[in-house]
C-alpha positions as CSV (number, residue, x, y, z in Angstrom):
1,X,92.0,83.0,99.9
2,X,95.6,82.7,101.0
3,X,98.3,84.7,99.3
4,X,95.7,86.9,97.6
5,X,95.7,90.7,97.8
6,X,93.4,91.9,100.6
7,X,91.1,93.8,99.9
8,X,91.2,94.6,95.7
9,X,88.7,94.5,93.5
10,X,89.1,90.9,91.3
11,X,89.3,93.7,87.9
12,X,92.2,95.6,90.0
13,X,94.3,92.4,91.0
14,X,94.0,91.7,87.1
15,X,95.5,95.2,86.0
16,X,98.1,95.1,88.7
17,X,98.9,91.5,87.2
18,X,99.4,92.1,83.4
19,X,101.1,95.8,83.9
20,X,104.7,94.8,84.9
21,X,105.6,98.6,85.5
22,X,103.0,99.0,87.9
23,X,103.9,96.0,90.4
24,X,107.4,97.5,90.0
25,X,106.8,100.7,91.2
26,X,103.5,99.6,93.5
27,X,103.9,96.1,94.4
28,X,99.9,95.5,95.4
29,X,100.2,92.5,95.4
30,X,102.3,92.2,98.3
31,X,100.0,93.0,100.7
32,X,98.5,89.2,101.1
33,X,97.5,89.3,104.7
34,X,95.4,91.5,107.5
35,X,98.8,91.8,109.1
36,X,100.6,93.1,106.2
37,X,97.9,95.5,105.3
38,X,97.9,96.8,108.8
39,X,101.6,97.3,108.3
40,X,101.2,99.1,105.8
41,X,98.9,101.6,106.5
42,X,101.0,102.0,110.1
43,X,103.7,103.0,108.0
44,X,101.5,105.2,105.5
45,X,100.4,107.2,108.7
46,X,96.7,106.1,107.7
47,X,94.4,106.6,111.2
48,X,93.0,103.5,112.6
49,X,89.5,102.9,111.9
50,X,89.4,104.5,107.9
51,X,87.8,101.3,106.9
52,X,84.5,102.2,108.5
53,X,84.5,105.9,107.5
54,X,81.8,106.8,104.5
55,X,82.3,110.7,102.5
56,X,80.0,112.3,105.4
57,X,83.3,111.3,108.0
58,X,86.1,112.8,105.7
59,X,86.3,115.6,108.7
60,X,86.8,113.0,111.4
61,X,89.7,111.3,109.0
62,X,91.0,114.6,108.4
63,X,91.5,115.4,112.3
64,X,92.5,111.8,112.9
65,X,95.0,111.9,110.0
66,X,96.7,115.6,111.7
67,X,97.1,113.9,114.8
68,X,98.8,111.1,113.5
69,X,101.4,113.0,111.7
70,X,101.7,116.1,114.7
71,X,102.6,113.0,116.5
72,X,105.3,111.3,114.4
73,X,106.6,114.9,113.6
74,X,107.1,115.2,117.6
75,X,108.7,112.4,117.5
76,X,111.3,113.1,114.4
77,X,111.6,117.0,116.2
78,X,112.8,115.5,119.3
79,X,115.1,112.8,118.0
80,X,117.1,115.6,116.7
């Protein structure tokens, strides 16, 4: 479906929809697209590959997750 959120429950798309203060503060239901959602969790430092991760992989998201941000710290350190 075009222009719907990607990938929210149908009972979470209705919350975000009748609570006004929550699409203020987190607009959900801007993220309408693969693309956008992939923005998105570039810029939230989220390690690629999350998606397919179950509870028994937290410690591979955990050491994915450090790398990512030891690597945009680097980055920030040495634009100083």
């Amino acid at each position: 479906m075009q222009g719907e959120p990607v990938g929210l429950s149908e009972d979470i798309r209705n919350r975000a929809g009748k609570n006004s203060k929550l699409n203020a503060k987190h607009p959900i239901n801007m993220i309408t697209n693969q693309d956008i959602l992939s923005k998105n969790l570039a810029q939230n430092r989220i390690p690629k590959g999350f998606e397919n991760m179950s509870a028994e992989n937290y410690h591979v998201y955990l050491s994915s997750s450090r790398i990512v941000m030891v690597r945009e710290i680097e980055k920030y350190y040495k634009s100083l």
